[in-house]
VMD Tcl script that draws the C-alpha trace (Angstrom):
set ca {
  {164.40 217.57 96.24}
  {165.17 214.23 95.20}
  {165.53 213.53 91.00}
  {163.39 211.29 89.20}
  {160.52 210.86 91.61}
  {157.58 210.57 89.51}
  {154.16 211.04 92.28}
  {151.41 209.05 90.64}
  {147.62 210.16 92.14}
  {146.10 207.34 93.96}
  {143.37 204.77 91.99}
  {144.40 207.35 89.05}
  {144.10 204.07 86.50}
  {141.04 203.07 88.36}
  {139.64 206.38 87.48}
  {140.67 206.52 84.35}
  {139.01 203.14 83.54}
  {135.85 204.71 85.07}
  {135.89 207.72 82.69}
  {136.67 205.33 79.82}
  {133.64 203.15 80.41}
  {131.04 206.05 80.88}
  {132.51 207.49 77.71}
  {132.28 204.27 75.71}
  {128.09 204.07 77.19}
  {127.85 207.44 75.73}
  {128.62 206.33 72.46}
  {131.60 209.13 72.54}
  {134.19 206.55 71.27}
  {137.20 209.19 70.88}
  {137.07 210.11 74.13}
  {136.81 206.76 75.61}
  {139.42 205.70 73.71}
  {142.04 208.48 75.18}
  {141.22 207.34 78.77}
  {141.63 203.71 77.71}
  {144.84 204.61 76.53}
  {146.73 206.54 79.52}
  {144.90 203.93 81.12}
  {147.03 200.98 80.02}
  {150.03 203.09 80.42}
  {149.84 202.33 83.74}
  {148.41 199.20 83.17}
  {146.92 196.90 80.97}
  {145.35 193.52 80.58}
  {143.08 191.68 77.91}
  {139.79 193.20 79.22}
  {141.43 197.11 78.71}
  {142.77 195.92 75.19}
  {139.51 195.02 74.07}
  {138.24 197.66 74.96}
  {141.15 200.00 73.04}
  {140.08 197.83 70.18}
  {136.47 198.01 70.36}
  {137.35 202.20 70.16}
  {139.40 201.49 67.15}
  {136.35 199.64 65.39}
  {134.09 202.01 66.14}
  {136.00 205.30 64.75}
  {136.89 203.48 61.63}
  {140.95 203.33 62.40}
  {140.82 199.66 60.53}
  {144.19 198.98 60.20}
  {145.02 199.84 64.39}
  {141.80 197.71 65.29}
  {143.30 194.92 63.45}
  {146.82 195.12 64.53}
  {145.70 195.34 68.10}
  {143.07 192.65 68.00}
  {145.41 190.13 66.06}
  {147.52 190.70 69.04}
  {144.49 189.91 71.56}
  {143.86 186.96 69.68}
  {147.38 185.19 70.05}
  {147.16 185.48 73.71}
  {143.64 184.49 73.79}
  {143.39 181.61 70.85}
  {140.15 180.16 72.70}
  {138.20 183.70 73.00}
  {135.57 183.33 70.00}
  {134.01 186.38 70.14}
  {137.37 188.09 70.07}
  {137.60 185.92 66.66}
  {134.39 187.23 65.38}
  {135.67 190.62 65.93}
  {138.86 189.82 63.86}
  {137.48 188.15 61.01}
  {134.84 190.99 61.15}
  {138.00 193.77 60.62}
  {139.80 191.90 58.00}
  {136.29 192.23 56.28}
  {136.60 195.60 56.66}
  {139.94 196.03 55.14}
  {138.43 193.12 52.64}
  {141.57 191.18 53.26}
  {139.85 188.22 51.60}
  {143.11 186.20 51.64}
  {143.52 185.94 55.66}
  {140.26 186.53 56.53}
  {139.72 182.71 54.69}
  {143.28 181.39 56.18}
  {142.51 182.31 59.50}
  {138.88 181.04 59.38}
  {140.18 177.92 58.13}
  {142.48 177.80 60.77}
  {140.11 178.25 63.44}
  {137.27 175.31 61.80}
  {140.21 173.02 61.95}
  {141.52 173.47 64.99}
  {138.58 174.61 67.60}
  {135.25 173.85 68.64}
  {132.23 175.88 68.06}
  {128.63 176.27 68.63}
  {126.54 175.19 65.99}
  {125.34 178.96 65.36}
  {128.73 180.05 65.44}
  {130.29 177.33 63.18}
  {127.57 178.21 60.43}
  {128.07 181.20 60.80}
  {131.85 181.06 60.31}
  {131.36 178.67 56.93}
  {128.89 181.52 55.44}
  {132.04 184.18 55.95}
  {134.75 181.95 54.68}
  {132.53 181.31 51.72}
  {132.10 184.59 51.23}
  {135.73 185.03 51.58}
  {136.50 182.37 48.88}
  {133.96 184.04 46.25}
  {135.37 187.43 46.77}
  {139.06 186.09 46.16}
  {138.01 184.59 42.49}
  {135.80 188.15 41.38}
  {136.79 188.94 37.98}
  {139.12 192.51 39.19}
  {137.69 195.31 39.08}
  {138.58 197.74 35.71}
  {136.92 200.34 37.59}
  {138.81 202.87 39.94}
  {136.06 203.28 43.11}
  {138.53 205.86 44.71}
  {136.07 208.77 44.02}
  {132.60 206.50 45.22}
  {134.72 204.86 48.20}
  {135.42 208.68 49.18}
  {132.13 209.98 48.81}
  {130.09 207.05 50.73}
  {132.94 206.89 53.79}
  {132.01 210.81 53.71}
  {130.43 212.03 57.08}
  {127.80 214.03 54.99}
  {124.75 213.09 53.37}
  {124.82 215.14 51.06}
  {128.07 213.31 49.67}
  {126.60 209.98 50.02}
  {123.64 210.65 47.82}
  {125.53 211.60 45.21}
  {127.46 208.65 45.19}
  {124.67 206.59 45.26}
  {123.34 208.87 42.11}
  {126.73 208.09 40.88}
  {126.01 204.39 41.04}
  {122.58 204.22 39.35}
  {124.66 204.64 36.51}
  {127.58 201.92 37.36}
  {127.72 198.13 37.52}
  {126.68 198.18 40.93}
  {128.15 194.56 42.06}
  {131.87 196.43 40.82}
  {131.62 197.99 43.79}
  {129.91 195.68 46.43}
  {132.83 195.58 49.02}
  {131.85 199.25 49.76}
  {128.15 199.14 49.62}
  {128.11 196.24 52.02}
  {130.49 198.09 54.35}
  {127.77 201.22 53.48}
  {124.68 199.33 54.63}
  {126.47 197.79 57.19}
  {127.64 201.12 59.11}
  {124.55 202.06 61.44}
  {125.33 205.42 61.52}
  {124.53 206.04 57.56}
  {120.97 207.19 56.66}
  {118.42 204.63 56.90}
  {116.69 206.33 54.01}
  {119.72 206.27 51.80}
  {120.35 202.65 52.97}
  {116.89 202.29 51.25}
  {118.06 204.06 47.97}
  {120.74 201.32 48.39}
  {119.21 198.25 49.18}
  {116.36 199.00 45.82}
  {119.63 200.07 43.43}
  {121.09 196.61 44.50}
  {117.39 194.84 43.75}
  {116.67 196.65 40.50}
  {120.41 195.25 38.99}
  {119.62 192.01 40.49}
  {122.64 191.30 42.56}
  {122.58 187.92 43.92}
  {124.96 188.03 46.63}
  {124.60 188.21 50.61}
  {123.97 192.10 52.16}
  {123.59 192.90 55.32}
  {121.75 195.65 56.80}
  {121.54 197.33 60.06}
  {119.00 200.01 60.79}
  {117.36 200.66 63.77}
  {119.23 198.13 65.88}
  {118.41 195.33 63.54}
  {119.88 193.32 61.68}
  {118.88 191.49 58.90}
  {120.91 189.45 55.66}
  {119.56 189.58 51.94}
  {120.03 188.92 48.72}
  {118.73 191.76 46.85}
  {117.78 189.28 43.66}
  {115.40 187.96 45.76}
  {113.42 191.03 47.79}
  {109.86 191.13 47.21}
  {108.39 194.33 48.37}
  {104.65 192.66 47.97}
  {104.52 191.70 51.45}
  {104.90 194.81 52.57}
  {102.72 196.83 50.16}
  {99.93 194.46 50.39}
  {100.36 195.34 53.99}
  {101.15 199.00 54.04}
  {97.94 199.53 51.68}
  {95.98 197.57 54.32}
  {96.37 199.99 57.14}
  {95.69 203.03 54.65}
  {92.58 201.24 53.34}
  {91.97 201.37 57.56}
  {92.72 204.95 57.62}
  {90.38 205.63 54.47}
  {87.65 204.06 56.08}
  {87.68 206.38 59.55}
  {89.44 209.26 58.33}
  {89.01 210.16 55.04}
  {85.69 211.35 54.85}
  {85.80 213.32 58.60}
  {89.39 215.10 58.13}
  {90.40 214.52 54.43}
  {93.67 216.64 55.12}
  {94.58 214.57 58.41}
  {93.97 211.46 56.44}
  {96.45 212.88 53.86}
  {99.20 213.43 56.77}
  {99.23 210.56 58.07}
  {98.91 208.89 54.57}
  {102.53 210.89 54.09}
  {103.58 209.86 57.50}
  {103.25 205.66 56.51}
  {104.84 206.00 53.35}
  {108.28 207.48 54.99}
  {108.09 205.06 57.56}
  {107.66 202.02 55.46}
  {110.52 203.72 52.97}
  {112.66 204.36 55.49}
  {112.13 200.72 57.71}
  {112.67 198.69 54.06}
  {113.30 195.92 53.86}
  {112.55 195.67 57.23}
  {108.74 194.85 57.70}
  {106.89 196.94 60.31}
  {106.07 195.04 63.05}
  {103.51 193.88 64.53}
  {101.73 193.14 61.47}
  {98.56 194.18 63.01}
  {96.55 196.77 60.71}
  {93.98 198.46 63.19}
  {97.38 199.02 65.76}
  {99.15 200.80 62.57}
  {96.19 202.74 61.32}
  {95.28 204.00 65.29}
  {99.40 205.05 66.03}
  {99.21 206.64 62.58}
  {95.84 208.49 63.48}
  {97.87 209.89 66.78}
  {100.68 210.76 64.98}
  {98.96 212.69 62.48}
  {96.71 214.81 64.93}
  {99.72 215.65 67.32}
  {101.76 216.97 64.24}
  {98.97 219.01 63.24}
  {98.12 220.33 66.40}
  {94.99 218.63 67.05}
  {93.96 217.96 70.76}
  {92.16 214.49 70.96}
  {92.68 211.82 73.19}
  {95.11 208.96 72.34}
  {92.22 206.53 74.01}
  {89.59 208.04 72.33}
  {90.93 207.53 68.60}
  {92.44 203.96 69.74}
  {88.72 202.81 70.50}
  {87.56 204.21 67.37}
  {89.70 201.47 65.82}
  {88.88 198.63 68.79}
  {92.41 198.24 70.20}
  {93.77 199.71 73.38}
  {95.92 202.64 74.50}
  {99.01 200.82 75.54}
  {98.93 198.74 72.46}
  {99.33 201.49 70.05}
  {101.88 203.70 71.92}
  {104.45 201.91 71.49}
  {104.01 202.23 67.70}
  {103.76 205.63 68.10}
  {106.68 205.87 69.13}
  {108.54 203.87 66.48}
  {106.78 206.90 64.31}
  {108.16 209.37 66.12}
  {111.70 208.23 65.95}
  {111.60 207.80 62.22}
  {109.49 211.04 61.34}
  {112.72 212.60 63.40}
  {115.32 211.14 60.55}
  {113.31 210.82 57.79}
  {113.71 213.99 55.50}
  {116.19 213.98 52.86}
}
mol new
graphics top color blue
foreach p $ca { graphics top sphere $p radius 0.5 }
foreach p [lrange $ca 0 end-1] q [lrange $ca 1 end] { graphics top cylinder $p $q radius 0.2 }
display resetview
């Protein structure tokens, strides 16, 4: 037998690229990222290294994502949305310093969209106010661990922790916090209205339920939305209250959570009959009660297929919503 004959399976990185994606559409990042891996060990190009970094990102390995990505970027100066993705992980590590150098850089030296440029000048000043804070005489080694924590139960208590601290001490980490969309929406809440009630007037952004949406807490006016949410259970007084005073009391329960849990996010559509029929559903199928969906969406003069997809949007949340 000959020495040193290594026998390689045929389309083996082929495969391996295969297993990689499906992983990486399944959300299941570690694994993807181990195919990736013996994947470019046979062979590798930009496409597979973006994807390695993408894996990085996603299991919170910061400091590899960057390395990787900052890499990326030198052979691919012209890729923006590999830029994004680097500016976005030296926000992460709040590396204020070269996240504004190499934004600065980039205005200087490149072209952008409109939408992207903008976008750009709102990070870099960010960047530039976080550099001249006042530092921090605080020590947020004991909140940072408790909000990066994987339980709930840990966050909470940071954020209980915090109702008693100088909130905007510790921004940096409750930005990253709401930011994450795999944190509680409902603690994102308890967030988002400690933030409000200390009047913090910088940018937060929030993702929760595949949105996305930029505030400054200062400025949040939950009237909208309670003018709104007392609407639809003025609605739900009106038919239910008088027939089923219990069901009306359910899904009373149910509208609260959901509007606690969407906040700030408004529900949408703002249409009060659609809410107060999906909410009517909702209530009898979690108590049991067989009525048809048609039947109780005439009773508030819309149509089946209008409401249903507002139940669902119920559904999801009622799923999550206990703390």
């Amino acid at each position: 037998m000959k020495k040193n004959n290594i026998v390689r399976f045929p389309h083996l990185h082929a495969r391996l690229l295969e297993k990689g994606w499906e992983a990486l559409q399944e959300k299941q990042y570690e694994t993807a990222l181990q195919f990736f891996l013996e994947a470019s060990e046979l062979k590798s190009d930009s496409e597979l290294e973006m994807c390695i970094v993408v894996c990085f990102v996603e299991i919170g390995e910061w400091k590899e994502a960057k390395a990787r990505c900052q890499q990326l970027l030198e052979k691919k100066k012209e890729d923006v949305q590999l830029l994004q993705m680097y500016v976005s992980i030296l926000l992460q590590l709040q590396q204020y310093e070269e996240m504004e150098t190499v934004i600065r850089d980039a205005l200087a030296h490149r072209f952008f969209s409109p939408a992207t440029r903008d976008h750009l000048l709102q990070l870099l000043q960010f960047s530039e106010k976080m550099q001249h804070r006042l530092p921090r005489a605080v020590d947020d080694q004991p909140i940072r661990q408790l909000l990066e924590s994987p339980r709930l139960d840990d966050q909470l208590q940071a954020i209980q922790q915090l109702e008693n601290e100088q909130v905007v001490s510790y921004l940096p980490l409750i930005q990253a916090y709401l930011w994450n969309e795999a944190n509680h929406p409902m603690a994102k809440t308890m967030v988002v209205r400690l933030l409000t009630a200390q009047r913090v007037n910088e940018q937060v952004t929030i993702r929760k339920f595949g949105q996305t949406m930029t505030v400054i807490p200062a400025e949040l006016d939950e009237l909208a939305t309670t003018a709104f949410a007392i609407n639809v259970l003025q609605q739900l007084e009106r038919t239910m209250a008088n027939d089923n005073p219990s069901l009306y009391e359910v899904a009373s329960h149910l509208w609260h959570r959901y509007i606690y849990a969407l906040y700030p996010f408004p529900p949408l559509p703002s249409l009060v009959e659609h809410w107060a029929a999906a909410l009517h559903i909702c209530a009898c199928h979690s108590q049991g009660i067989e009525e048809k969906t048609e039947t109780i969406a005439k009773r508030y003069g819309v149509g089946e297929d209008d409401v249903m997809p507002l139940c669902k949007k119920l559904y999801e949340i009622e799923e999550i919503s206990f703390i």
